[in-house]
PDB file of N, CA, C and O in Angstrom, chain B, residues numbered from 101:
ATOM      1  N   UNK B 101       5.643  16.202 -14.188  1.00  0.00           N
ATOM      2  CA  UNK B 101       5.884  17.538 -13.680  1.00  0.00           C
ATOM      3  C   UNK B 101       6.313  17.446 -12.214  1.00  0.00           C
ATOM      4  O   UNK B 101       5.955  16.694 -11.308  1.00  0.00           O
ATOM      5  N   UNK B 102       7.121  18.371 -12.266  1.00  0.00           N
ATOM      6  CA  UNK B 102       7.425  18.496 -10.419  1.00  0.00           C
ATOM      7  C   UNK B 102       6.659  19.395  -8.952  1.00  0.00           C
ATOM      8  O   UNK B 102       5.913  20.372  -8.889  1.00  0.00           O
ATOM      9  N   UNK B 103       7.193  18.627  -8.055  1.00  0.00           N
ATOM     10  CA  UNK B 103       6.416  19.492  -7.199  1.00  0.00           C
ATOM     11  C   UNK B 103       6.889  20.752  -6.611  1.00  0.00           C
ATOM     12  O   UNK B 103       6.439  21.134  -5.531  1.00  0.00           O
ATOM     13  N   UNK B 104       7.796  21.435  -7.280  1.00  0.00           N
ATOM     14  CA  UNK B 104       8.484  22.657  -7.166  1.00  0.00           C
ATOM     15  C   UNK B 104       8.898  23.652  -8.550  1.00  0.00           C
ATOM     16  O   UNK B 104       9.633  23.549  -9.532  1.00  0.00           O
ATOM     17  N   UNK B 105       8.427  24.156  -8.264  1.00  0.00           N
ATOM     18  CA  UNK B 105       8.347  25.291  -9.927  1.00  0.00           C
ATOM     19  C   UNK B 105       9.979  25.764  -9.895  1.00  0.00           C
ATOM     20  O   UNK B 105      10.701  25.867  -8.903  1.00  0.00           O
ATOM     21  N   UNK B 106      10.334  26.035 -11.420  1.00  0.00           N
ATOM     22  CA  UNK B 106      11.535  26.334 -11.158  1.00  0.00           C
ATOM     23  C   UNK B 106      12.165  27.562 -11.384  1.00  0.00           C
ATOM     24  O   UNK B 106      13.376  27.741 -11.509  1.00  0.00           O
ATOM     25  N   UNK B 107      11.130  28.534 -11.435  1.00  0.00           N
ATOM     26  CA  UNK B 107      11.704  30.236 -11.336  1.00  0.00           C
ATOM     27  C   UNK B 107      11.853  30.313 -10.104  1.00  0.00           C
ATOM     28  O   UNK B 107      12.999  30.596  -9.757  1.00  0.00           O
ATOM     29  N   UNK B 108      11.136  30.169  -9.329  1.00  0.00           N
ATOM     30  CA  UNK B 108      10.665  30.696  -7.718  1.00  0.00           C
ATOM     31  C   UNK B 108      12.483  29.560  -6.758  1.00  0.00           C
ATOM     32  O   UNK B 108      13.248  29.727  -5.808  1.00  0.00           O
ATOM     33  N   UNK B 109      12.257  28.563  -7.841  1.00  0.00           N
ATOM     34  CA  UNK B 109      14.073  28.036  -6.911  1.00  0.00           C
ATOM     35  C   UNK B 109      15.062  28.930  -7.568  1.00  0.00           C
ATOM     36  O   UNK B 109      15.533  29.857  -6.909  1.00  0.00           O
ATOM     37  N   UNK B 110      15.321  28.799  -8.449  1.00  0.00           N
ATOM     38  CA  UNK B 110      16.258  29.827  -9.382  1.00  0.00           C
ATOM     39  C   UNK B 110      15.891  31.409  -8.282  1.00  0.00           C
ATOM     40  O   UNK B 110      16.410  31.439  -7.166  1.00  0.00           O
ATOM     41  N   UNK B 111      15.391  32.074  -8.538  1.00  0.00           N
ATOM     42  CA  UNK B 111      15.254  33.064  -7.491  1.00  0.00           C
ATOM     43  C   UNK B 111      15.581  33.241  -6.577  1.00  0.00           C
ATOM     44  O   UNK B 111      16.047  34.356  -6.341  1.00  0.00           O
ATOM     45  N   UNK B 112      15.508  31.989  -5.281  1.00  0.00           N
ATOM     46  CA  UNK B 112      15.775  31.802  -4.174  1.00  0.00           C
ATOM     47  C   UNK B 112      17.314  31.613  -4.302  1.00  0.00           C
ATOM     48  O   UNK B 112      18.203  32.317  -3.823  1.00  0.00           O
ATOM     49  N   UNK B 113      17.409  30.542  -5.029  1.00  0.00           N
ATOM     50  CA  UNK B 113      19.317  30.623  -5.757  1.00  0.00           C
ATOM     51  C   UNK B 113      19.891  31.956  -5.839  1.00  0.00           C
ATOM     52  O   UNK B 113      20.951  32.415  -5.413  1.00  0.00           O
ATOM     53  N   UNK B 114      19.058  32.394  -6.404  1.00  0.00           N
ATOM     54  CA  UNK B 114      20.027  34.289  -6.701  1.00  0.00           C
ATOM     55  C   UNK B 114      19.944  34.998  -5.141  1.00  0.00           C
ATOM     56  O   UNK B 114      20.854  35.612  -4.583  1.00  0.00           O
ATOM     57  N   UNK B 115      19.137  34.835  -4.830  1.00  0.00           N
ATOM     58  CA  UNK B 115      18.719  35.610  -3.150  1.00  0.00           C
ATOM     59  C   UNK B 115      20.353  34.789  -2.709  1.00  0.00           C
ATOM     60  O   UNK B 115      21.405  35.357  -2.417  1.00  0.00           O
ATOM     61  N   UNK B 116      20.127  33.581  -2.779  1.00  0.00           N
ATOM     62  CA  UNK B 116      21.391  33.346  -1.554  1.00  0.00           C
ATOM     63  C   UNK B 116      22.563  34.097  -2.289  1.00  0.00           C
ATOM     64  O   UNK B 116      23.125  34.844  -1.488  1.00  0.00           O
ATOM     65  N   UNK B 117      22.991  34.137  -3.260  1.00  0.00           N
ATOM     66  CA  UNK B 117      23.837  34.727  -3.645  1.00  0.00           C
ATOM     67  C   UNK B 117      24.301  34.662  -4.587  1.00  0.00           C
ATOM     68  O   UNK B 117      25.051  35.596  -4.869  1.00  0.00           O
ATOM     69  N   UNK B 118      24.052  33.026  -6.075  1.00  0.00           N
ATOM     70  CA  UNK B 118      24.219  32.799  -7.232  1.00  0.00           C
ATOM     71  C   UNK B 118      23.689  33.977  -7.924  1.00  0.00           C
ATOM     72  O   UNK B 118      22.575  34.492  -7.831  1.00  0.00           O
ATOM     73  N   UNK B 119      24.998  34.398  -8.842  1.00  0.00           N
ATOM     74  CA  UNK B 119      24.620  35.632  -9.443  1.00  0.00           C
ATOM     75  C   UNK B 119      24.488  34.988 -10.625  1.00  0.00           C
ATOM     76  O   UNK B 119      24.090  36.100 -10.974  1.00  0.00           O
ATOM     77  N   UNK B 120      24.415  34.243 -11.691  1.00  0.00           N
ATOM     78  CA  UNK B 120      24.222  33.210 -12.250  1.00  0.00           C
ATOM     79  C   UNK B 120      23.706  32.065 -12.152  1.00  0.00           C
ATOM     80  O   UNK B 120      24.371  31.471 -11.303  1.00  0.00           O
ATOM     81  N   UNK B 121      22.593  31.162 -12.677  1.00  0.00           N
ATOM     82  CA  UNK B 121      22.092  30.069 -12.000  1.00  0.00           C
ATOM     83  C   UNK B 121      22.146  29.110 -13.380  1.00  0.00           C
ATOM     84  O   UNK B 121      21.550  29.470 -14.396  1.00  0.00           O
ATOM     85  N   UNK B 122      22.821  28.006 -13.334  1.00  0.00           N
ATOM     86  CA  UNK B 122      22.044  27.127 -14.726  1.00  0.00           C
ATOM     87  C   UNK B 122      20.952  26.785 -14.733  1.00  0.00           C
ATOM     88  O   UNK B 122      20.308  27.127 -13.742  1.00  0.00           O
ATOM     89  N   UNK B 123      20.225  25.979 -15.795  1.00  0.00           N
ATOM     90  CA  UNK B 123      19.046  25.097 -15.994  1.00  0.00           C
ATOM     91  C   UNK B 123      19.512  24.185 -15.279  1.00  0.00           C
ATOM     92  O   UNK B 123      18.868  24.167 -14.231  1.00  0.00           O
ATOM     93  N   UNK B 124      20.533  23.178 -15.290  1.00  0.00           N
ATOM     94  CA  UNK B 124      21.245  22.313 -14.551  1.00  0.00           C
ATOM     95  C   UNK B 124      21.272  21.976 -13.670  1.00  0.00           C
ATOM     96  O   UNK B 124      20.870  20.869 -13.310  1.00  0.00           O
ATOM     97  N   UNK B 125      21.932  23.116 -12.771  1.00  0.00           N
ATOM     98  CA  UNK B 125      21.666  23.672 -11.558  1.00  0.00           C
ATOM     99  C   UNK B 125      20.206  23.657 -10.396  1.00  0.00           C
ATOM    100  O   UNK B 125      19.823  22.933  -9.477  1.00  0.00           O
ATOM    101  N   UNK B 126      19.770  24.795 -11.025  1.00  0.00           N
ATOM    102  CA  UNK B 126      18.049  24.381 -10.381  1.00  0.00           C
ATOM    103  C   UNK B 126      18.104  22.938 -10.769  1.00  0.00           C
ATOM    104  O   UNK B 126      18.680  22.263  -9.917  1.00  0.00           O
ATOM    105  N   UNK B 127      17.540  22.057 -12.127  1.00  0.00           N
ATOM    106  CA  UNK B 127      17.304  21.314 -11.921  1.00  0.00           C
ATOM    107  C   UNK B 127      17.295  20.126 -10.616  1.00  0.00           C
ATOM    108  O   UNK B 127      16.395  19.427 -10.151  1.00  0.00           O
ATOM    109  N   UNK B 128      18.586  20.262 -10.326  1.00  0.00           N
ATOM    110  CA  UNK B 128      19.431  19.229  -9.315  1.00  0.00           C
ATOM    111  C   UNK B 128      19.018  19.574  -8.445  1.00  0.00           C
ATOM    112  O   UNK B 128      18.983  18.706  -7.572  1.00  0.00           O
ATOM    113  N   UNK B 129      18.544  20.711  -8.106  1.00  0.00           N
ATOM    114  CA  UNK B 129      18.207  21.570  -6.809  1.00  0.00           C
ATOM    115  C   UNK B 129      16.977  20.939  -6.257  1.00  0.00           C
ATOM    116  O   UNK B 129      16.900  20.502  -5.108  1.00  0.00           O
ATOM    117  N   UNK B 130      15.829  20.909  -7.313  1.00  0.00           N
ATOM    118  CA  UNK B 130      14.491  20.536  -7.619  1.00  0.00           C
ATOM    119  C   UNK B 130      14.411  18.877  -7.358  1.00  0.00           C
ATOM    120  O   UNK B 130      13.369  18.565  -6.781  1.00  0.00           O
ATOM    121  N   UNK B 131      15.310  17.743  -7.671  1.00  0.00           N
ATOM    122  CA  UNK B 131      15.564  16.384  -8.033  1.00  0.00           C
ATOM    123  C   UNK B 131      15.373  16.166  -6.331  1.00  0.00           C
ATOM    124  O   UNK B 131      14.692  15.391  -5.659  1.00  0.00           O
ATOM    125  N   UNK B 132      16.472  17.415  -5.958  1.00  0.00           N
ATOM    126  CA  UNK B 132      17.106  17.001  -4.239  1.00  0.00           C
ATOM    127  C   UNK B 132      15.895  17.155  -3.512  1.00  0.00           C
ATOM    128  O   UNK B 132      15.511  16.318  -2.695  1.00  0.00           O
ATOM    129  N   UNK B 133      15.183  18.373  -3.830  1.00  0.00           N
ATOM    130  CA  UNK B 133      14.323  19.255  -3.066  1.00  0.00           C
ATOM    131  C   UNK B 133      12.887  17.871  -2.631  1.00  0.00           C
ATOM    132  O   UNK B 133      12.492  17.652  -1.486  1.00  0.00           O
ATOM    133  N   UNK B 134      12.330  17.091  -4.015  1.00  0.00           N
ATOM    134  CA  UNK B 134      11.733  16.237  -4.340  1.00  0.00           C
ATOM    135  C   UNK B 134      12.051  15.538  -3.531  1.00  0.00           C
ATOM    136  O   UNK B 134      11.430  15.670  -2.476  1.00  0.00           O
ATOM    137  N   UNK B 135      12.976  14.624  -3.569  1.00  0.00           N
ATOM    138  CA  UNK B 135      13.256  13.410  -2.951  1.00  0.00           C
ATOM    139  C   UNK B 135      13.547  14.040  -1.153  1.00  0.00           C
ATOM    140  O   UNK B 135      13.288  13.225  -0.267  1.00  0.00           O
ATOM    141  N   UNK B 136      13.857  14.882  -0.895  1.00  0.00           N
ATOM    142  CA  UNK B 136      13.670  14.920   0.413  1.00  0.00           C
ATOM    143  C   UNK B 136      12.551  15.643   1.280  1.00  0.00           C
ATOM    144  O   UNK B 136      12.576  15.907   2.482  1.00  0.00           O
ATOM    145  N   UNK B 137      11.452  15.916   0.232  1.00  0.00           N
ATOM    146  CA  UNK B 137      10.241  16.389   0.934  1.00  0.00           C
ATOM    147  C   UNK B 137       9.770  14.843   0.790  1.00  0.00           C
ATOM    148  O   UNK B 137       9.252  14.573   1.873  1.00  0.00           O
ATOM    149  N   UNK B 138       9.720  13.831   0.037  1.00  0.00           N
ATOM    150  CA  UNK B 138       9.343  12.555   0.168  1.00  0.00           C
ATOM    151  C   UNK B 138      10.049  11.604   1.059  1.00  0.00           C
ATOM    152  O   UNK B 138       9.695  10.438   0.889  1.00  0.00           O
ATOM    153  N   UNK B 139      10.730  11.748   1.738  1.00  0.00           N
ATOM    154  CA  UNK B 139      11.352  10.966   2.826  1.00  0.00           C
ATOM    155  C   UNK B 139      11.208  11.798   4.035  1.00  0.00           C
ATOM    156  O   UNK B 139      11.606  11.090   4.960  1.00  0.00           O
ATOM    157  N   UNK B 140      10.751  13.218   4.601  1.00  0.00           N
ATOM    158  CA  UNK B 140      10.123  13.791   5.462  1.00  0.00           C
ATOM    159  C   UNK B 140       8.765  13.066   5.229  1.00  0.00           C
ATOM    160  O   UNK B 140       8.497  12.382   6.216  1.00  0.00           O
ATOM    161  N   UNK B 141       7.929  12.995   4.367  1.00  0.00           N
ATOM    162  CA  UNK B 141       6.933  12.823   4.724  1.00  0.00           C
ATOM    163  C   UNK B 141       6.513  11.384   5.232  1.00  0.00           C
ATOM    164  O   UNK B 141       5.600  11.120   6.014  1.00  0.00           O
ATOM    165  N   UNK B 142       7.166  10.738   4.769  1.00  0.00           N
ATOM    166  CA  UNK B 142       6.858   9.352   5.396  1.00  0.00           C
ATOM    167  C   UNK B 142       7.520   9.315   6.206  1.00  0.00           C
ATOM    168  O   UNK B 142       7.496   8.095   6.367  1.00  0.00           O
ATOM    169  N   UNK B 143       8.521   9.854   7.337  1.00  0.00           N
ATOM    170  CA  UNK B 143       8.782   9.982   8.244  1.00  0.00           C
ATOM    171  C   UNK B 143       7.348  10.275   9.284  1.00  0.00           C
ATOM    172  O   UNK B 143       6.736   9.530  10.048  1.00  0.00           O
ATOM    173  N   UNK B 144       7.196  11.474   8.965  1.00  0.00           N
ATOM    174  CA  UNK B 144       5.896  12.164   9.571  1.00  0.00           C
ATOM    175  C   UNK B 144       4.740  11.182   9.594  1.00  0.00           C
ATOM    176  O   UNK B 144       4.108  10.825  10.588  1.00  0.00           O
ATOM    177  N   UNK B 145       4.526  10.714   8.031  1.00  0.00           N
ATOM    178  CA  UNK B 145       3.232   9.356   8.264  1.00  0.00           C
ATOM    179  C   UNK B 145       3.482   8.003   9.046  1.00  0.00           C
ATOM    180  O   UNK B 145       2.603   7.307   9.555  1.00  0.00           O
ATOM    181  N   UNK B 146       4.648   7.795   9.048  1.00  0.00           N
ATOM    182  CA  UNK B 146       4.993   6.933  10.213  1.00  0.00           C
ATOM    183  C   UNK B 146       4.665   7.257  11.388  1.00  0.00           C
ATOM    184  O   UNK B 146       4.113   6.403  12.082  1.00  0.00           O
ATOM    185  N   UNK B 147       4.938   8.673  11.961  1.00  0.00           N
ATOM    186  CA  UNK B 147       5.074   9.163  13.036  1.00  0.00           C
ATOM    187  C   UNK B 147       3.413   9.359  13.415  1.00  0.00           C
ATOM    188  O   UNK B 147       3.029   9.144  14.565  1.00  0.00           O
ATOM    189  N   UNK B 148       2.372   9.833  12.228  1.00  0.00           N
ATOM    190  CA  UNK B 148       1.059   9.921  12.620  1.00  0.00           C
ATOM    191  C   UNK B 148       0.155   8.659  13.004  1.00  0.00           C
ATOM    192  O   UNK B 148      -0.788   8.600  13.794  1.00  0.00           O
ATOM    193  N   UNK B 149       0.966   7.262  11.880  1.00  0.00           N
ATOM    194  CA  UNK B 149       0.274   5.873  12.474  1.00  0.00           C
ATOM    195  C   UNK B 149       0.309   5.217  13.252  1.00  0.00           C
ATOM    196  O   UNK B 149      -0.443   4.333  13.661  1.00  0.00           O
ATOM    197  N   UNK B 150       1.455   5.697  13.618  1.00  0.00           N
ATOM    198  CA  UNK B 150       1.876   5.233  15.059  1.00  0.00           C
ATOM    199  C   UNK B 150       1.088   5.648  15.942  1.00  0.00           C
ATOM    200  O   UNK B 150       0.774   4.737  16.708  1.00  0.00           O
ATOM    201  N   UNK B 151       0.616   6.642  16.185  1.00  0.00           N
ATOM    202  CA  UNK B 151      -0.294   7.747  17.052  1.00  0.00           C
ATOM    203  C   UNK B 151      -1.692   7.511  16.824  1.00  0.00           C
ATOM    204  O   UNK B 151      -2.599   8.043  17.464  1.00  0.00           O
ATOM    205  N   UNK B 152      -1.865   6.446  15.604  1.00  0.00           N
ATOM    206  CA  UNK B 152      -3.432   6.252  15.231  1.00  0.00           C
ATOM    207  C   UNK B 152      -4.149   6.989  14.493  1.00  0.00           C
ATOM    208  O   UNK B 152      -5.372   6.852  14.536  1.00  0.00           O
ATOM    209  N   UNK B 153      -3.715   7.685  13.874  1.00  0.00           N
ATOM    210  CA  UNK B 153      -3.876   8.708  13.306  1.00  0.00           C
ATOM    211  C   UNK B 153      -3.619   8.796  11.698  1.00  0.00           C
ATOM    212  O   UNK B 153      -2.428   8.688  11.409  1.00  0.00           O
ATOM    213  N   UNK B 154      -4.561   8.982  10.529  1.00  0.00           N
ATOM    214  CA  UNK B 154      -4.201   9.054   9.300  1.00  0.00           C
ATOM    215  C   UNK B 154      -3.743  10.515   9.095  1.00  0.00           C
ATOM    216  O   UNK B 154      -3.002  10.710   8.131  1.00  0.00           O
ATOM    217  N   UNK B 155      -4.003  11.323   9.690  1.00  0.00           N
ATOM    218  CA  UNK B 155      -3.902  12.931   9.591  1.00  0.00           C
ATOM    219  C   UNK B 155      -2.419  13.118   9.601  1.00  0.00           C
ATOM    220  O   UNK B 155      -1.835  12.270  10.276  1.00  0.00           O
ATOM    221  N   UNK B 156      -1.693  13.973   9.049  1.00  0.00           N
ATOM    222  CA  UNK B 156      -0.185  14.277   9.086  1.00  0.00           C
ATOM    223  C   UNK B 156      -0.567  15.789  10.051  1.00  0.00           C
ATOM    224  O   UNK B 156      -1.177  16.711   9.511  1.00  0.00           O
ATOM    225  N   UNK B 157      -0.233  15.846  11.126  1.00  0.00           N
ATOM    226  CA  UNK B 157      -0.311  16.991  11.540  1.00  0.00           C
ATOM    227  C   UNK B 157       1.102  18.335  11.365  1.00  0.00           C
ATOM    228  O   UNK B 157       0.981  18.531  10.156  1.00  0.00           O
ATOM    229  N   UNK B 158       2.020  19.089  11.717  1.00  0.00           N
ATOM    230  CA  UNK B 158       2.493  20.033  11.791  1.00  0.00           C
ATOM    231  C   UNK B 158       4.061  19.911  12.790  1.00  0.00           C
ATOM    232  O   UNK B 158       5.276  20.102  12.740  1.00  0.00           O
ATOM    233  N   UNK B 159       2.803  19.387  13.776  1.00  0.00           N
ATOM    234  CA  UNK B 159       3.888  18.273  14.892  1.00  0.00           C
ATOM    235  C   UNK B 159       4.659  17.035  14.197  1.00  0.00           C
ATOM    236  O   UNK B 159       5.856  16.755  14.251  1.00  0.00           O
ATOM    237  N   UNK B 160       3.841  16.528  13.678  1.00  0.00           N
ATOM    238  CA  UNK B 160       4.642  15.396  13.351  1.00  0.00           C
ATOM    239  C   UNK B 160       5.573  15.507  12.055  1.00  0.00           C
ATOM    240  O   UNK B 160       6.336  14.608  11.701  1.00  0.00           O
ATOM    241  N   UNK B 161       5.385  16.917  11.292  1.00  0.00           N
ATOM    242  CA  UNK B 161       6.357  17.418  10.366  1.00  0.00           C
ATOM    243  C   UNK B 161       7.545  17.735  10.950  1.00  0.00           C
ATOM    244  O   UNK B 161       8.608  17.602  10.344  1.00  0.00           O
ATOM    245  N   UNK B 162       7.464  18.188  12.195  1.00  0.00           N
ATOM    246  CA  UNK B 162       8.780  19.276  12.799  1.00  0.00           C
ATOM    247  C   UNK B 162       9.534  17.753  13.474  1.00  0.00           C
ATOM    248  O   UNK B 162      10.726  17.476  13.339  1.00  0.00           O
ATOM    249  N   UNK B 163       8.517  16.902  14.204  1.00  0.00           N
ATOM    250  CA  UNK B 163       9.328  15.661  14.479  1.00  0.00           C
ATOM    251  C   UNK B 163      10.491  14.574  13.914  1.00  0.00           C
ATOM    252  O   UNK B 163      11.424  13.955  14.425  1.00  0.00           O
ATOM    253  N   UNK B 164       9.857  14.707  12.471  1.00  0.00           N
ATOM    254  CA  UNK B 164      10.307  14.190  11.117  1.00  0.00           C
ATOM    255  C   UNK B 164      11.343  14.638  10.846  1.00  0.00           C
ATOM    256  O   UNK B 164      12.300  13.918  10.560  1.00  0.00           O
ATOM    257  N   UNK B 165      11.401  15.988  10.872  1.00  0.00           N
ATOM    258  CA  UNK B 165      12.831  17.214  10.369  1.00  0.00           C
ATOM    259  C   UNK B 165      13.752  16.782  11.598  1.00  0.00           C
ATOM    260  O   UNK B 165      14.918  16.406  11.474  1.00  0.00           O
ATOM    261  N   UNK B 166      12.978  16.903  12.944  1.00  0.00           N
ATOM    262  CA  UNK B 166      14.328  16.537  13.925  1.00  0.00           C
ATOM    263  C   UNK B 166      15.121  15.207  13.515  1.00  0.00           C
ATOM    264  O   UNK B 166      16.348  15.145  13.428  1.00  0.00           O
ATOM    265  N   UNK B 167      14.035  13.919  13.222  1.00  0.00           N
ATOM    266  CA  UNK B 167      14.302  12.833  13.543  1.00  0.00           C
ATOM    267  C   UNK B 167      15.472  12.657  12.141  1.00  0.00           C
ATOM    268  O   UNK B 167      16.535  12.043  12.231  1.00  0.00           O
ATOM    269  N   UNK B 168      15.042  13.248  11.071  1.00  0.00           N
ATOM    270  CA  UNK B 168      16.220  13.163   9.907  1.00  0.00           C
ATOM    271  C   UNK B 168      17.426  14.026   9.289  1.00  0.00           C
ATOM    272  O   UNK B 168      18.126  13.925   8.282  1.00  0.00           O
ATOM    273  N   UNK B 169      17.321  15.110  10.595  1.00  0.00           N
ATOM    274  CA  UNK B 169      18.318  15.839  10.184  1.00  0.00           C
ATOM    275  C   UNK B 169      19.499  15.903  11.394  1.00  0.00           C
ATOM    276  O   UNK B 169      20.534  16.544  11.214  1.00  0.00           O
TER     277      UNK B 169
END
């Protein structure tokens, strides 16, 4: 199972403006969504062990987003 439900993306899809959404679609959305909340986060856990720290703090999320986007 994934870590993103897939009405609530499909939804967000229609909000931006897909007036139509596939299964397909989300899917891929969900695949992407996955794999790049998992490469933020070990960004961030890098960023907390470094600091000595097992805790992922908030800071070191927003650091992560700078450092990979």
């Amino acid at each position: 199972m994934g870590a993103f439900a897939w009405s609530p993306l499909r939804a967000l899809m229609k909000k931006a403006g897909a007036e139509i959404v596939s299964r397909t679609a989300v899917d891929k959305l969900m695949d992407f969504l996955e794999e790049y909340a998992k490469d933020l986060t070990n960004c961030a856990l890098d960023i907390a062990k470094h600091s000595g720290r097992k805790k992922v703090t908030s800071q070191d999320m927003t650091i992560a987003i700078d450092l990979v986007i």
